[in-house]
N, CA, C and O atoms as a GROMACS GRO file, in nm:
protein
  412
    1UNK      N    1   1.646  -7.915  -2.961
    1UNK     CA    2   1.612  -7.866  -3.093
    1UNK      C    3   1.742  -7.835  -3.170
    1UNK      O    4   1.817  -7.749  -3.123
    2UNK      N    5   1.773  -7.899  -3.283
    2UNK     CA    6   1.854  -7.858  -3.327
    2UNK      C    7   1.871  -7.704  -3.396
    2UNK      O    8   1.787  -7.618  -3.422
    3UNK      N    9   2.014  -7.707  -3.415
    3UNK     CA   10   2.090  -7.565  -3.489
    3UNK      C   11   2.120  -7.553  -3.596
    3UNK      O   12   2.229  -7.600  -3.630
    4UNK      N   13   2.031  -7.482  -3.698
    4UNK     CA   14   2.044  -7.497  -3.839
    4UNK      C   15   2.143  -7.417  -3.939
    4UNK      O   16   2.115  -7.297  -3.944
    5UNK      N   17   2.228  -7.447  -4.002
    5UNK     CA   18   2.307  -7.327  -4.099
    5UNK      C   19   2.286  -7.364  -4.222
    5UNK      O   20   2.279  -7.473  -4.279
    6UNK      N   21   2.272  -7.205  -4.269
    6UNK     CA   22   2.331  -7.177  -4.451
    6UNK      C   23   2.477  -7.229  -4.442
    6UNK      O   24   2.565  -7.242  -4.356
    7UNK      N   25   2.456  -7.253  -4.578
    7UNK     CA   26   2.607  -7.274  -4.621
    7UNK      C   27   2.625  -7.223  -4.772
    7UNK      O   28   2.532  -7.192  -4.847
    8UNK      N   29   2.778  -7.218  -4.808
    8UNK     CA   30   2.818  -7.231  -4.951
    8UNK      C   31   2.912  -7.311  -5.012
    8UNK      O   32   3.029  -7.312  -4.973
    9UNK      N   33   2.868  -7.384  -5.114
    9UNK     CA   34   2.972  -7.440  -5.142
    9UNK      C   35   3.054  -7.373  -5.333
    9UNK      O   36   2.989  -7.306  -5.414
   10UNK      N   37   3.155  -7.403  -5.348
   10UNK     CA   38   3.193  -7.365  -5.427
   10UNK      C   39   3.280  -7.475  -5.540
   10UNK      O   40   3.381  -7.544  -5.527
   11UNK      N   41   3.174  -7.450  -5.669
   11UNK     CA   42   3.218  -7.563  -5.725
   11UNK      C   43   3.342  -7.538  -5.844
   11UNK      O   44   3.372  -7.424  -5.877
   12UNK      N   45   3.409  -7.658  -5.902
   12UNK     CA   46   3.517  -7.619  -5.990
   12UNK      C   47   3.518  -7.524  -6.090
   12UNK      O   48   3.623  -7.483  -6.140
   13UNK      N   49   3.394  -7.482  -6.128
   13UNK     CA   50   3.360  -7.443  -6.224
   13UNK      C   51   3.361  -7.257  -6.180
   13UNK      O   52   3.396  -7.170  -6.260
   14UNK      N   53   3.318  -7.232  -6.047
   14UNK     CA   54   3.306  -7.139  -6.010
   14UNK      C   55   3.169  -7.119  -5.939
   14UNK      O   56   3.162  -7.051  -5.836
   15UNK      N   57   3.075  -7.173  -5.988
   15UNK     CA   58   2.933  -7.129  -5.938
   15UNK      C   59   2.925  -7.190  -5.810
   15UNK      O   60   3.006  -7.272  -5.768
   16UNK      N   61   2.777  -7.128  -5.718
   16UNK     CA   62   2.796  -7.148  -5.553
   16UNK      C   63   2.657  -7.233  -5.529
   16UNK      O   64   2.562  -7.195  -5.598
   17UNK      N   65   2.637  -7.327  -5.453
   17UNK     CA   66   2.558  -7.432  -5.400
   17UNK      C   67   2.518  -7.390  -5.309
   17UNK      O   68   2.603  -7.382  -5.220
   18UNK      N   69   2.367  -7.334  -5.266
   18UNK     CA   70   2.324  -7.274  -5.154
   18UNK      C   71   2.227  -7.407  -5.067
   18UNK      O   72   2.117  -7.444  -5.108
   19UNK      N   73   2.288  -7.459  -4.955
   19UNK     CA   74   2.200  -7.531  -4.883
   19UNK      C   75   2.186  -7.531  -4.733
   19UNK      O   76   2.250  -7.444  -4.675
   20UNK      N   77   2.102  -7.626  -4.650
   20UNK     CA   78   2.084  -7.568  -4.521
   20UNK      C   79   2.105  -7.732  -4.435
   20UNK      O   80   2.060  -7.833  -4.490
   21UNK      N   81   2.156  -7.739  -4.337
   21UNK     CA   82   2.200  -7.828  -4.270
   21UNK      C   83   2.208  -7.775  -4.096
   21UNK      O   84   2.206  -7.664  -4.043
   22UNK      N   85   2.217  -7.914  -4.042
   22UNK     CA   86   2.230  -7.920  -3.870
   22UNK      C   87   2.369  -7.888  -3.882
   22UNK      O   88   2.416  -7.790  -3.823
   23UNK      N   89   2.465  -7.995  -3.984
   23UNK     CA   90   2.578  -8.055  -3.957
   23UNK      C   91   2.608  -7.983  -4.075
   23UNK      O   92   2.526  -7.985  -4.167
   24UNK      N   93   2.713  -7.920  -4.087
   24UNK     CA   94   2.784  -7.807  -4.200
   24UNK      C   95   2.883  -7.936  -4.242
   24UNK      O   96   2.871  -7.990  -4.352
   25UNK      N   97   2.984  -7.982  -4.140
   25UNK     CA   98   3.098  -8.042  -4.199
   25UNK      C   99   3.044  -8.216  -4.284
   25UNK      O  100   3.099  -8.272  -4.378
   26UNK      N  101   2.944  -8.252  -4.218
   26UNK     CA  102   2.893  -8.353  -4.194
   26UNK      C  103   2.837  -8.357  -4.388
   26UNK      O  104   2.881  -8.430  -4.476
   27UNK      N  105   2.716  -8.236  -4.397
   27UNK     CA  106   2.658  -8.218  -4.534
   27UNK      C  107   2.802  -8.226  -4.634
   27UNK      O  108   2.811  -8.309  -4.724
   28UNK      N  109   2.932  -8.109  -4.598
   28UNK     CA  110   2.997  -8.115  -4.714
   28UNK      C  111   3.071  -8.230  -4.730
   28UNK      O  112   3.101  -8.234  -4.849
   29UNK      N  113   3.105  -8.302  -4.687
   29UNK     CA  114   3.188  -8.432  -4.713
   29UNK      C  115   3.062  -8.515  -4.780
   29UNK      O  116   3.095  -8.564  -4.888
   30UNK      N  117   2.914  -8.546  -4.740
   30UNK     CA  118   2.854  -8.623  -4.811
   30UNK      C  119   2.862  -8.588  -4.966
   30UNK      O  120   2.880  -8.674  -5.053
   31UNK      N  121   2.846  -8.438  -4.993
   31UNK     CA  122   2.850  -8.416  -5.137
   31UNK      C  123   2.989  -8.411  -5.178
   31UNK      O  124   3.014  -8.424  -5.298
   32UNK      N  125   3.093  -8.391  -5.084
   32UNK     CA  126   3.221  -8.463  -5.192
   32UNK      C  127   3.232  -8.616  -5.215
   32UNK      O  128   3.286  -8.667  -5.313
   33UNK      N  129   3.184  -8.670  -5.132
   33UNK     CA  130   3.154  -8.862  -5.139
   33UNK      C  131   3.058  -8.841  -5.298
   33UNK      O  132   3.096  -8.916  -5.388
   34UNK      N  133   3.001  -8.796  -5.314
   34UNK     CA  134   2.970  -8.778  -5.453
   34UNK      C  135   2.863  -8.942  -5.445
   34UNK      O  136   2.848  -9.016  -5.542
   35UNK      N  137   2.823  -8.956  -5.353
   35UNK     CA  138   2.721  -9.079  -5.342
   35UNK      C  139   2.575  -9.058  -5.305
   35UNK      O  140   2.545  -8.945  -5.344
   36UNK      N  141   2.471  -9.118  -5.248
   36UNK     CA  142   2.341  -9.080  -5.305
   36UNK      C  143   2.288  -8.961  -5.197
   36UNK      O  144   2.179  -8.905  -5.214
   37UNK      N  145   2.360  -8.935  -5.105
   37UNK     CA  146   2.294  -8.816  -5.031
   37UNK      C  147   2.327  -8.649  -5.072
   37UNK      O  148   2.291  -8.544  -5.019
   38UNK      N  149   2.422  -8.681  -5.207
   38UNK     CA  150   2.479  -8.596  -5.240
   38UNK      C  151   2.372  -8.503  -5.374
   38UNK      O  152   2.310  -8.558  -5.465
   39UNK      N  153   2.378  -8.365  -5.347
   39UNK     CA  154   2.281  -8.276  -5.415
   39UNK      C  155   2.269  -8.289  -5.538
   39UNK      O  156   2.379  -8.259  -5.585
   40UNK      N  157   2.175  -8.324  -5.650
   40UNK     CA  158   2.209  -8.381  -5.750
   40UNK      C  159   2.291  -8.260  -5.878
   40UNK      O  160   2.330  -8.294  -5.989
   41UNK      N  161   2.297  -8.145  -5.831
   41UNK     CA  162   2.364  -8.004  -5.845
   41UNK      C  163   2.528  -8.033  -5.830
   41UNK      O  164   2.617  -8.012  -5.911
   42UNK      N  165   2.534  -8.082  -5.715
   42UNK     CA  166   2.723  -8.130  -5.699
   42UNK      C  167   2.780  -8.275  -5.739
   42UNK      O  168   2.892  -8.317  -5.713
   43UNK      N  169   2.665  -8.350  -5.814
   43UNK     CA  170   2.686  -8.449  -5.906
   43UNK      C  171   2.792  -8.397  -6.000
   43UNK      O  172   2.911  -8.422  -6.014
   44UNK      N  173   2.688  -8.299  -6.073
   44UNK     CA  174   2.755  -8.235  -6.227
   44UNK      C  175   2.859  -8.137  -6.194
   44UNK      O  176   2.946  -8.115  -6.278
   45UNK      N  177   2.862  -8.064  -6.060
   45UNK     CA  178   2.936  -7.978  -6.064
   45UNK      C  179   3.032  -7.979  -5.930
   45UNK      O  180   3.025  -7.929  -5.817
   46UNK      N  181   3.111  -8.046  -5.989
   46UNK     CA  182   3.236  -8.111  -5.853
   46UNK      C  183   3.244  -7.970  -5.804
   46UNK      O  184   3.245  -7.864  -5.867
   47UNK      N  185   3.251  -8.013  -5.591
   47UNK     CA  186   3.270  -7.956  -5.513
   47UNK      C  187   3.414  -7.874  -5.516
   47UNK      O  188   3.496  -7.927  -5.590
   48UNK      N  189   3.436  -7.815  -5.482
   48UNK     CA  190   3.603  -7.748  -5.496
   48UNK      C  191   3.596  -7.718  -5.286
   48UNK      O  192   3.670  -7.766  -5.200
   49UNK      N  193   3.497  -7.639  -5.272
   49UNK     CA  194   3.506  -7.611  -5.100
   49UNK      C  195   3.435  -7.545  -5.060
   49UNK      O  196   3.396  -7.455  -5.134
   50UNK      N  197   3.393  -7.553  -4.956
   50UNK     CA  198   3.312  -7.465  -4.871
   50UNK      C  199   3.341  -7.348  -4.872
   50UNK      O  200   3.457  -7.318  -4.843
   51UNK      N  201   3.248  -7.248  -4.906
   51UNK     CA  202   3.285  -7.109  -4.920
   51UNK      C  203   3.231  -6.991  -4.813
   51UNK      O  204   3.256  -6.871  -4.797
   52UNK      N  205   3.133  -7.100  -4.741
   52UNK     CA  206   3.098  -7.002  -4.641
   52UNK      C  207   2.970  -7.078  -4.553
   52UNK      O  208   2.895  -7.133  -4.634
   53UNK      N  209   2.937  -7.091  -4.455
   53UNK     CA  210   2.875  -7.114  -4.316
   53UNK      C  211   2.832  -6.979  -4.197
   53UNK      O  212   2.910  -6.896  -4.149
   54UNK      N  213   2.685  -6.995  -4.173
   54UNK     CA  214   2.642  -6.952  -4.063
   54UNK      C  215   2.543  -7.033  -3.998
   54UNK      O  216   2.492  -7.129  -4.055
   55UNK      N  217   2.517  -7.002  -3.895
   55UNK     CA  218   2.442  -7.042  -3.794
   55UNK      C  219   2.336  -6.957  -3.822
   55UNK      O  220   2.350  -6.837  -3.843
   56UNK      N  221   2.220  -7.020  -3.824
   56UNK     CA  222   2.075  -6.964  -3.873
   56UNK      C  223   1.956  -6.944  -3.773
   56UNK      O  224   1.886  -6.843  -3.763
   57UNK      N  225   1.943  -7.091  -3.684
   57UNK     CA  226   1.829  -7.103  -3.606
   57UNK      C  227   1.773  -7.228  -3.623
   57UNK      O  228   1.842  -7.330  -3.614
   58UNK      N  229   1.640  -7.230  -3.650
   58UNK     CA  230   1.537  -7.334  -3.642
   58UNK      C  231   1.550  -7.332  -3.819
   58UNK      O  232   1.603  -7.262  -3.905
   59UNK      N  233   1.439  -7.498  -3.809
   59UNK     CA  234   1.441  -7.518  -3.977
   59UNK      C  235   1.342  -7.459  -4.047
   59UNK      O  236   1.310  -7.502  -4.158
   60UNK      N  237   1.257  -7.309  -3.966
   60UNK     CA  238   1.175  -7.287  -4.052
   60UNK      C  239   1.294  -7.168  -4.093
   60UNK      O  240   1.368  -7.157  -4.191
   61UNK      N  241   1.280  -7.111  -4.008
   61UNK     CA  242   1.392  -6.935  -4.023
   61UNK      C  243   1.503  -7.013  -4.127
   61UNK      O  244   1.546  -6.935  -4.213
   62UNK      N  245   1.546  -7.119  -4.134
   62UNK     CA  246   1.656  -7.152  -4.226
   62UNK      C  247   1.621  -7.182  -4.345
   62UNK      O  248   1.706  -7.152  -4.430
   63UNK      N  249   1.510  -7.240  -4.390
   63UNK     CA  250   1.388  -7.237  -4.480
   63UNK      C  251   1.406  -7.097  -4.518
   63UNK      O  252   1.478  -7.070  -4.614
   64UNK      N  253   1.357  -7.021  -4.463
   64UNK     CA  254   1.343  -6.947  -4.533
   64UNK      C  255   1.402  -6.795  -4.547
   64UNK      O  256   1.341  -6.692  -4.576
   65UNK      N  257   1.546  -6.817  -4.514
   65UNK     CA  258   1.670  -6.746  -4.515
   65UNK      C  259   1.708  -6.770  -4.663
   65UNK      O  260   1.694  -6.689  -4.756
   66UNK      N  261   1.770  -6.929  -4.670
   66UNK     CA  262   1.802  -7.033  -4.796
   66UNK      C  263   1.707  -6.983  -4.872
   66UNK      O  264   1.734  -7.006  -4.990
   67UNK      N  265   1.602  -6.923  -4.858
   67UNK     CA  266   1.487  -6.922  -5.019
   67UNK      C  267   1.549  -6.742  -5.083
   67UNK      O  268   1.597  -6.714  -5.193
   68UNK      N  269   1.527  -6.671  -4.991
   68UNK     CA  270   1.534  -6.555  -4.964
   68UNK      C  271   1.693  -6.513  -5.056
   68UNK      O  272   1.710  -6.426  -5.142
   69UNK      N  273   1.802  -6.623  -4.992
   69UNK     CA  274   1.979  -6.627  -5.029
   69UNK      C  275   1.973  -6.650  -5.166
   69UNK      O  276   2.026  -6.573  -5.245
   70UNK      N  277   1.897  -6.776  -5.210
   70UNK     CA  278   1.885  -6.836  -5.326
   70UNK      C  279   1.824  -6.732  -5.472
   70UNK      O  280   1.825  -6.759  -5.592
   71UNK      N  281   1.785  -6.636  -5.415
   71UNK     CA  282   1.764  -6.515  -5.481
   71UNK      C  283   1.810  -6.434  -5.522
   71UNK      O  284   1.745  -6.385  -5.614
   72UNK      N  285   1.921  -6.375  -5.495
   72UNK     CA  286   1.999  -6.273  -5.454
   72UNK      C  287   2.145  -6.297  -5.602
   72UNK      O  288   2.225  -6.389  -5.617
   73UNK      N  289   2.130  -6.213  -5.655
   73UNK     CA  290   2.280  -6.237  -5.736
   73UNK      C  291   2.377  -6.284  -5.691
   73UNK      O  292   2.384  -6.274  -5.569
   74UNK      N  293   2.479  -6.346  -5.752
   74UNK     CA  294   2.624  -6.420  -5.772
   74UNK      C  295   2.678  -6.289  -5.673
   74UNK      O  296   2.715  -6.309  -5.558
   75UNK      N  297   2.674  -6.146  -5.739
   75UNK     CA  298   2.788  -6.087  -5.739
   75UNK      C  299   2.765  -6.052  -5.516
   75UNK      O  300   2.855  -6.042  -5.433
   76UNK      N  301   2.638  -6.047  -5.498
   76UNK     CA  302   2.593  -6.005  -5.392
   76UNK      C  303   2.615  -6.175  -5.288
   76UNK      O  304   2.647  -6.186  -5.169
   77UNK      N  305   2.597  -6.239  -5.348
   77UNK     CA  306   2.648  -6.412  -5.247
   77UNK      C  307   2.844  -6.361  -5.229
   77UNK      O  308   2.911  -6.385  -5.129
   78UNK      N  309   2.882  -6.309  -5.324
   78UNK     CA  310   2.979  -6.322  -5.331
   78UNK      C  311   3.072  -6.256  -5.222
   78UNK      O  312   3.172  -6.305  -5.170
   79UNK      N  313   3.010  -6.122  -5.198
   79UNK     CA  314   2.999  -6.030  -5.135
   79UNK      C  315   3.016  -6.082  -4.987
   79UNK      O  316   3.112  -6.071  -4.911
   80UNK      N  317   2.891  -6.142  -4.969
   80UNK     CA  318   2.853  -6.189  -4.817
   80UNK      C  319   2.988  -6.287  -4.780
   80UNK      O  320   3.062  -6.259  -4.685
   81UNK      N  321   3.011  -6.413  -4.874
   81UNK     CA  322   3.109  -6.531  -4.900
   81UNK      C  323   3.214  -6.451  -4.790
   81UNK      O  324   3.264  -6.477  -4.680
   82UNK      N  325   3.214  -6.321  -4.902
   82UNK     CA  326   3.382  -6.292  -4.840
   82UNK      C  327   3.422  -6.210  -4.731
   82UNK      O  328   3.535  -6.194  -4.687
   83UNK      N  329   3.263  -6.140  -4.674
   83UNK     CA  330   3.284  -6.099  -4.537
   83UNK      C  331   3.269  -6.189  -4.412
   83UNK      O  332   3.308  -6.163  -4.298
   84UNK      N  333   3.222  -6.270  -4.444
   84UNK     CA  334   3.172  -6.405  -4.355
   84UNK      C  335   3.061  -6.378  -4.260
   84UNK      O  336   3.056  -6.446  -4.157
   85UNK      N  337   2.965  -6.278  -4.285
   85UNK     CA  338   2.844  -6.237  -4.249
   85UNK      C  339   2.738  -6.243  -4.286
   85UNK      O  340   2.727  -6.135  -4.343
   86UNK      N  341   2.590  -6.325  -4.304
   86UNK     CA  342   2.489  -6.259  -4.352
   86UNK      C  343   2.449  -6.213  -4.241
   86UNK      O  344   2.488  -6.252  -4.131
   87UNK      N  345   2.347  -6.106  -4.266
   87UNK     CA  346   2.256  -6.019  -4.180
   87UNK      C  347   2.102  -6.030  -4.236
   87UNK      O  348   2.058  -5.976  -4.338
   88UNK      N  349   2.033  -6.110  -4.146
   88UNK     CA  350   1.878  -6.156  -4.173
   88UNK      C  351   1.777  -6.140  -4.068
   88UNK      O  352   1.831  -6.158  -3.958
   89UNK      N  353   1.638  -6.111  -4.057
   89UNK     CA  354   1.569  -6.048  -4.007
   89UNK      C  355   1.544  -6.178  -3.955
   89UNK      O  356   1.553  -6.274  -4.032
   90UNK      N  357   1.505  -6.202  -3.804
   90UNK     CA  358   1.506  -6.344  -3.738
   90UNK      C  359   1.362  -6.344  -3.743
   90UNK      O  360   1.311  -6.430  -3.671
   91UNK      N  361   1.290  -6.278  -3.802
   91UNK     CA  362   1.142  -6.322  -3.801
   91UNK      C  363   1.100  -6.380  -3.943
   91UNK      O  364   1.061  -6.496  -3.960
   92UNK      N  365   1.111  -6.298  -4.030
   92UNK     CA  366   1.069  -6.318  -4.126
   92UNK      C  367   1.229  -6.377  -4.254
   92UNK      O  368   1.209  -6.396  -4.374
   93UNK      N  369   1.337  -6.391  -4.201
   93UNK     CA  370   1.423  -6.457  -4.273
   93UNK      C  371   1.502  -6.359  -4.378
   93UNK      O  372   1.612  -6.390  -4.426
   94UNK      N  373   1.440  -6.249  -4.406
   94UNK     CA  374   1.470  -6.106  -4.512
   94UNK      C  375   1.609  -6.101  -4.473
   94UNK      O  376   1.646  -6.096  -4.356
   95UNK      N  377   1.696  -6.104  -4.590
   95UNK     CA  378   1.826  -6.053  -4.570
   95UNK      C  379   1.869  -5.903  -4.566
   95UNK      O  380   1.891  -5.849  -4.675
   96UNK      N  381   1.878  -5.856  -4.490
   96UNK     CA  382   1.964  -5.755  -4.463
   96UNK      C  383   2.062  -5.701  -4.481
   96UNK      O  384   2.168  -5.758  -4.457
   97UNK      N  385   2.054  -5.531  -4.545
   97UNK     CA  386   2.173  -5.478  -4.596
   97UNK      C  387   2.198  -5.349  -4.553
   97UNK      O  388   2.121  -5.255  -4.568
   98UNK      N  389   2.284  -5.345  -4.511
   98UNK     CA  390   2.338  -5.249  -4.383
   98UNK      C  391   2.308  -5.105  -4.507
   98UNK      O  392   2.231  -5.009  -4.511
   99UNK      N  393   2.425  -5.160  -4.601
   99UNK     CA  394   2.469  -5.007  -4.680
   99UNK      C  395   2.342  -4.992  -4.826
   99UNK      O  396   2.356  -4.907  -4.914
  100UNK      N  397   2.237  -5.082  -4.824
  100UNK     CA  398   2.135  -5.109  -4.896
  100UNK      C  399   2.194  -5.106  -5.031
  100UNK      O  400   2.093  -5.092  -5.100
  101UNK      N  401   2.303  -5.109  -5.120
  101UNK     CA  402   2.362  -5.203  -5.217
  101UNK      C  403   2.324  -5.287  -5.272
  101UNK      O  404   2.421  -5.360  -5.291
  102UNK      N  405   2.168  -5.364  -5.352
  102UNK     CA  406   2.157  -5.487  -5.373
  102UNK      C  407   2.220  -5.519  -5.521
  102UNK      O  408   2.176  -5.614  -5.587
  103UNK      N  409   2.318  -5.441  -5.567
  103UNK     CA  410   2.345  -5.495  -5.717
  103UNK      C  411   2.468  -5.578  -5.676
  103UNK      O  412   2.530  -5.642  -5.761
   0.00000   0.00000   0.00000
């Protein structure tokens, strides 16, 4: 069974690309190839780099981590980016906040 991760990518512009993959290194090079497997999000908004990777689980829990992430403000992705941690409830996918902070 494969091993699923969040990721981030970070585009020139500044804004962050939230997606979920087996293969972390594998996904970001397709969307810098900028060819058809590539997100139609990092079409318009050239890749600059990976800003962050975890290891998630299965593709439902990563499902629905990614829905859960995809929610969450800039300033709070940003947050996580730069500790190199999320913290998520392995049942239900709920992200987790130690110091409960969500702004």
């Amino acid at each position: 069974m494969p091993c699923w991760h969040l990721y981030l990518i970070r585009t020139m512009e500044g804004s962050l690309y939230t997606g979920i993959t087996t293969d972390v290194q594998r996904r970001y090079r397709e969307h810098l190839d900028q060819g058809g497997k590539a997100a139609h999000y990092l079409r318009a908004h050239k890749p600059l780099c990976l800003a962050f990777s975890q290891i998630i689980g299965d593709r439902s829990l990563a499902l629905k981590v990614e829905h859960r992430f995809k929610r969450l403000s800039k300033k709070i992705k940003e947050r996580i980016a730069a500790s190199g941690r999320l913290d998520f409830d392995r049942l239900s996918g709920e992200i987790l906040f130690p110091d409960q902070d969500r702004a």
